[in-house]
C-alpha positions as CSV (number, residue, x, y, z in Angstrom):
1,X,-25.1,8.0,18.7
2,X,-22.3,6.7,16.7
3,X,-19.7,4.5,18.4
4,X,-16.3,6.0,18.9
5,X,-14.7,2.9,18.4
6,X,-17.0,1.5,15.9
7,X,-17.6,-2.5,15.0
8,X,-16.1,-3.1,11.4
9,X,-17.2,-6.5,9.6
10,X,-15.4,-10.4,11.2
11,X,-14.4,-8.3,14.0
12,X,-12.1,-6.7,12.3
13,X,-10.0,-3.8,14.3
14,X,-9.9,-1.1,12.3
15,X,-10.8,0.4,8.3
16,X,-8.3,1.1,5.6
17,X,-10.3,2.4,2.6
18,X,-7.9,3.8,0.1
19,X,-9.5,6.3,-2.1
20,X,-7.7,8.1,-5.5
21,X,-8.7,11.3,-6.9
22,X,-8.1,10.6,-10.6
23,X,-7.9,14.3,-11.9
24,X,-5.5,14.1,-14.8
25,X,-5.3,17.7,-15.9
26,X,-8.3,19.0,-14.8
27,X,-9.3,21.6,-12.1
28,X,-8.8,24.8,-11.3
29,X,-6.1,25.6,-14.4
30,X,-8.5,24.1,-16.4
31,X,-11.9,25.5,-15.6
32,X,-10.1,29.2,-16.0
33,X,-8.8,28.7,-19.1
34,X,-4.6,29.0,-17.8
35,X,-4.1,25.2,-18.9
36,X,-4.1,26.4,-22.1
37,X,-1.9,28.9,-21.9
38,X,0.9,26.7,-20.1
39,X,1.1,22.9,-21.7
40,X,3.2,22.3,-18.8
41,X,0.2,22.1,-16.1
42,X,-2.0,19.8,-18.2
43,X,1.1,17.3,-18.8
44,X,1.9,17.2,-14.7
45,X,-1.9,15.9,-14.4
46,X,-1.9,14.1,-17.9
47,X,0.9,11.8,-16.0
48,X,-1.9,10.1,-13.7
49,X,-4.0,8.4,-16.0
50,X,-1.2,8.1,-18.9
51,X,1.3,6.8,-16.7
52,X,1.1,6.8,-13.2
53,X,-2.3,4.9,-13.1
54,X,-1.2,1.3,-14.5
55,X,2.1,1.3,-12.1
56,X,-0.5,1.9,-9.2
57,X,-2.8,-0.7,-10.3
58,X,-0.1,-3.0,-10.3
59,X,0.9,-1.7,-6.9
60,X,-2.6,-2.4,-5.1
61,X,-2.5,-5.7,-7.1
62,X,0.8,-6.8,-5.2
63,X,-0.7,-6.2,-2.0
64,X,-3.9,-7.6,-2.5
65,X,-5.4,-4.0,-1.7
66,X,-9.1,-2.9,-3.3
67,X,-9.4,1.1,-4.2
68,X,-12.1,3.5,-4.9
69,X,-11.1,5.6,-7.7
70,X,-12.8,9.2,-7.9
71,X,-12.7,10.2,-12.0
72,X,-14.0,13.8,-13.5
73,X,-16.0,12.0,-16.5
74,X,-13.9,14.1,-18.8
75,X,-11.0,12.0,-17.8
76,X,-12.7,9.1,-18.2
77,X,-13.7,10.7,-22.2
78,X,-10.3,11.3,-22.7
79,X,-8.4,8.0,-21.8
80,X,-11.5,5.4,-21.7
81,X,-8.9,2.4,-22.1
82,X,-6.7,3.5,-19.0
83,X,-10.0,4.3,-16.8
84,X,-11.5,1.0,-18.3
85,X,-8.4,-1.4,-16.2
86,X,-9.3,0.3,-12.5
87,X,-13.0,-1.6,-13.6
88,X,-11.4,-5.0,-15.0
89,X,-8.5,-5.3,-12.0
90,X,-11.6,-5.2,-9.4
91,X,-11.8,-1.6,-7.6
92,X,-14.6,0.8,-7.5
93,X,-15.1,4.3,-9.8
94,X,-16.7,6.8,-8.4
95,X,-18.0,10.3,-8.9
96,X,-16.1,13.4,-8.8
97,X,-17.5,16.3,-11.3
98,X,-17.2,16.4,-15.0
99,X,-14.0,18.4,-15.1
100,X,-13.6,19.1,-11.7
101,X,-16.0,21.9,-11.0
102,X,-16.2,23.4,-7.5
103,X,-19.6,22.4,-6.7
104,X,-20.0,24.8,-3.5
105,X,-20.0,28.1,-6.7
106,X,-22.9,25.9,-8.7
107,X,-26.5,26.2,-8.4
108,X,-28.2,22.9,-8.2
109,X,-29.5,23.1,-11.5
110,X,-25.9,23.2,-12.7
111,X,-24.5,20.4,-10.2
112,X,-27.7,18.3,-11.3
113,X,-26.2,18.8,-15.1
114,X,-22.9,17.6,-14.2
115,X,-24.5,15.1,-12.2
116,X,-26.3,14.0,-15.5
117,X,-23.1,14.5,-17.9
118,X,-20.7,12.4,-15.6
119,X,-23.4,9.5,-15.7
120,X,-24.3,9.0,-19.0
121,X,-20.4,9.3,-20.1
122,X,-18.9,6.6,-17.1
123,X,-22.1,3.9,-18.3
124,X,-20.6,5.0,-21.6
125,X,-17.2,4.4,-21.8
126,X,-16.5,2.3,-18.9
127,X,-19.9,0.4,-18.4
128,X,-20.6,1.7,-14.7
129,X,-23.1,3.9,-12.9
130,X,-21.3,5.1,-9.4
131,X,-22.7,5.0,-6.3
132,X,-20.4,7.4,-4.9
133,X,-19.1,10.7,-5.0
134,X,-16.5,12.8,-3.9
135,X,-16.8,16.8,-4.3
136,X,-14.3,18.3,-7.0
137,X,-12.4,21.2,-4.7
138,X,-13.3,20.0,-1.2
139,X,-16.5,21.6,-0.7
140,X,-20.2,22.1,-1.5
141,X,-23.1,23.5,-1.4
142,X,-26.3,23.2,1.2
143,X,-28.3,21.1,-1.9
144,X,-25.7,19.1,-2.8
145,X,-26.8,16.4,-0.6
146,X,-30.2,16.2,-2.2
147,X,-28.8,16.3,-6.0
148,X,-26.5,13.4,-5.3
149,X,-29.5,11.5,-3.8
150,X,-31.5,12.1,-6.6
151,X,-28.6,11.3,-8.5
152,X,-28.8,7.7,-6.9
153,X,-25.5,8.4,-5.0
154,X,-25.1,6.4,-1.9
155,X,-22.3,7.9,0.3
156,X,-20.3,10.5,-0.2
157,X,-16.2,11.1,0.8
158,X,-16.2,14.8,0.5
159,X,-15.6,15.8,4.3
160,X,-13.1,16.3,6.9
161,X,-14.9,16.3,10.3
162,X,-14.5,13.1,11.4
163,X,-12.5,9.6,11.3
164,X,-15.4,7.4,11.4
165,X,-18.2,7.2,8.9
166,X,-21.9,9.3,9.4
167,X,-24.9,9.3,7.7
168,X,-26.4,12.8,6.3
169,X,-29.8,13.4,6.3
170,X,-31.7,15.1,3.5
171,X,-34.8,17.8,3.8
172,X,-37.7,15.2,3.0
173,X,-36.9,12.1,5.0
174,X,-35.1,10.2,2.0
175,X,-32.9,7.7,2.8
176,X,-29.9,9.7,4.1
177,X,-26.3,9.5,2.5
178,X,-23.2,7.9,4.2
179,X,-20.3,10.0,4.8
180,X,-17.2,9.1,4.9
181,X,-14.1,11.8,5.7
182,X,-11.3,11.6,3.8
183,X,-8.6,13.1,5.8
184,X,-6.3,15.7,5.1
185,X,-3.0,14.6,6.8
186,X,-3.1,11.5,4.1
187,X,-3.8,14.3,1.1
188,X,-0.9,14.0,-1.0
189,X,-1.1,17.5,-2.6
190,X,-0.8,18.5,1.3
191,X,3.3,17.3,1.2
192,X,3.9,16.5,-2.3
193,X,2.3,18.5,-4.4
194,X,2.0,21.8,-4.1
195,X,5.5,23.0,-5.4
196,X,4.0,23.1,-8.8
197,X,0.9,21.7,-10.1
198,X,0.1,25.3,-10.0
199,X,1.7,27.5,-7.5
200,X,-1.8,27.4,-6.5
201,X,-2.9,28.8,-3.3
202,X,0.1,31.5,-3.3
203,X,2.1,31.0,0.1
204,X,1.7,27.7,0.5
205,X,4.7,25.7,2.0
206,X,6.8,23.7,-0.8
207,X,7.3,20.1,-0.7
208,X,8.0,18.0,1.8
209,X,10.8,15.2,2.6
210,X,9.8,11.7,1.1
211,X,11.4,10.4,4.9
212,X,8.9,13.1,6.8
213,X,6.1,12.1,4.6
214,X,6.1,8.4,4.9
215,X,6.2,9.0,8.5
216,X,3.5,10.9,8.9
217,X,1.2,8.7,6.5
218,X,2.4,5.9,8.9
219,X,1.7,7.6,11.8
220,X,-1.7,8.3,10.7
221,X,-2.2,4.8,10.4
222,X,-0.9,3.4,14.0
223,X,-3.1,6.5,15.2
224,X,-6.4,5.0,13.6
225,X,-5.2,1.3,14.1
226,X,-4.7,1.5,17.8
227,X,-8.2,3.6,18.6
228,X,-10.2,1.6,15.8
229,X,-11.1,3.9,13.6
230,X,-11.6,4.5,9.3
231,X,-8.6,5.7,7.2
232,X,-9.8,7.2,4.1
233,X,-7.0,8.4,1.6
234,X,-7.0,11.5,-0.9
235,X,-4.2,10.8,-3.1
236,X,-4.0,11.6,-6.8
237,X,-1.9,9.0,-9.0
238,X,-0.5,12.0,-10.8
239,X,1.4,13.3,-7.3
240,X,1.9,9.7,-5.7
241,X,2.0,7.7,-8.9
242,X,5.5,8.9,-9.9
243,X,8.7,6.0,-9.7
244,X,10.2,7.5,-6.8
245,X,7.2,8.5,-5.0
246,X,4.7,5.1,-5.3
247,X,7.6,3.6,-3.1
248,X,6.0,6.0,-0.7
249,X,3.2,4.0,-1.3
250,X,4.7,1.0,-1.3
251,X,6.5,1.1,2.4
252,X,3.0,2.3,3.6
253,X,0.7,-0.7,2.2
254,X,3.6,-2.8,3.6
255,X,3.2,-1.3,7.4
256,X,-0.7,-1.6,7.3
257,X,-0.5,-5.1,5.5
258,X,1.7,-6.5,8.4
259,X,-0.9,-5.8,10.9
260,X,-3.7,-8.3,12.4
261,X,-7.7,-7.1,12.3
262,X,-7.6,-4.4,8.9
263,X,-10.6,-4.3,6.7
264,X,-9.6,-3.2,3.3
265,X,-12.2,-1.7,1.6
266,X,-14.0,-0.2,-1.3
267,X,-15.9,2.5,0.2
268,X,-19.3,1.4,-1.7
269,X,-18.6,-1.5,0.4
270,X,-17.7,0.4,3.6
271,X,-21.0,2.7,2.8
272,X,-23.2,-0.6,2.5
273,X,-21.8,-1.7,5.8
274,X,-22.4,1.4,7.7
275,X,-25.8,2.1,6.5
276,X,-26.9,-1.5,7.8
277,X,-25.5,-0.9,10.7
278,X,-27.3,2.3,11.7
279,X,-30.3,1.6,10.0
280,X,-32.3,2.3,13.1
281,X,-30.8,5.9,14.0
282,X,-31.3,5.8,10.0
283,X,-35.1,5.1,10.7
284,X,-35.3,7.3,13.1
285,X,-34.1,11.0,11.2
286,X,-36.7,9.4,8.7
287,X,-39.8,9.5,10.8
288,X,-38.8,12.1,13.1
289,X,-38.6,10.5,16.2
């Protein structure tokens, strides 16, 4: 049974693991061909690795703050040198599709390719085989679990269900895969985005107040902080990345920073951490006791 208020590392109160979806321009205007028919949607995601991605680098480097970084491969094909400083400043790359494919319309032979494609280019051009991996349009399929395992993939931050990590458990007894829920009231697209980067889903409200958002990321925190929980991000450098937005960002590093007891985290590391601490329940799934 997992803790509700789980044990982090040094008796530390409570997990900040900021994670970045790196799409650039890829996605759904991409895989359907519309990117090419209107420049202006691949320059608004061209912005986060051109651009946005070296102010937040030196953001996270002010506050002392490690990152997971989630990277299509294309992107990382595409602007290698850019890709190449998350590695030297210290934070983590991870998985997430070769241009962003929705994984839950694939077949596994297909998510094994992309699988394949995304490693061979990341040990390529940035000298780095992930370990983790975050699903390209939120969702997957039921073998997804098993292709990432056999892709050597050891946690995955595709979910939504929960605010502490879990481990899933393959169909053969493998070693399962942690989990860890990224969570949607800390999505950026959610409040910032979705006024144009397309007009995709139709109906969707516009964006929100910088003053309403900041409040809510904030909030989010103090919630987590005072009932000792794991606050996983899903921003994109391309929304949050922007000068008058990353002071967003800035305020809200600030407000977690000044508190006692936070584990900042990669989430390999956060991954390695949970795994050996439920190694038994792990154990047990594996021999079906």
């Amino acid at each position: 049974m997992t803790d509700l208020a789980p044990r982090w590392p040094d008796a530390k109160r409570a997990c900040v693991a900021l994670a970045f979806d790196l799409d650039g321009p890829t996605g759904d205007a991409m895989l359907n061909g519309s990117i090419w028919r209107n420049p202006a949607y691949f320059t608004l995601g061209s912005y986060g690795p051109w651009r946005a991605l070296g102010r937040l680098l030196d953001v996270l480097a002010s506050f002392e703050v490690p990152a997971t970084f989630f990277v299509p491969a294309w992107v990382a094909r595409t602007w290698p040198d850019r890709c190449a400083a998350i590695v030297e400043r210290g934070h983590e790359i991870g998985y997430h599709g070769y241009r962003h494919e929705a994984f839950w319309t694939l077949e596994p032979d297909r998510q094994r390719e992309i699988m394949a494609q995304s490693a061979e280019i990341l040990v390529r051009m940035l000298g780095v085989r992930p370990v983790g991996f975050r699903t390209p349009s939120g969702d997957w399929s039921a073998a997804t679990v098993d292709v990432l395992r056999e892709a050597g993939v050891r946690y995955s931050s595709s979910m939504r269900g929960d605010d502490r990590p879990y481990l899933l458990h393959g169909a053969d007894g493998e070693p399962p895969l942690v989990e860890i829920p990224g969570r949607w009231e800390t999505d950026d697209y959610a409040s910032l985005a979705y006024h144009r980067n397309p007009d995709y889903p139709a109906g969707l409200d516009r964006i929100a107040g910088y003053e309403a958002t900041l409040d809510n990321w904030m909030r989010e925190f103090d919630g987590v902080y005072r009932e000792g929980l794991c606050l996983t991000t899903l921003l994109h450098p391309k929304v949050c990345g922007k000068p008058g937005r990353i002071a967003l960002l800035e305020a809200w590093l600030g407000h977690m920073r000044a508190r006692d007891g936070v584990w900042f985290a990669r989430c390999r590391e956060v991954a390695d951490w949970w795994l050996a601490q439920h190694a038994r329940e792990a154990q047990t799934q594996r021999s079906g006791r």
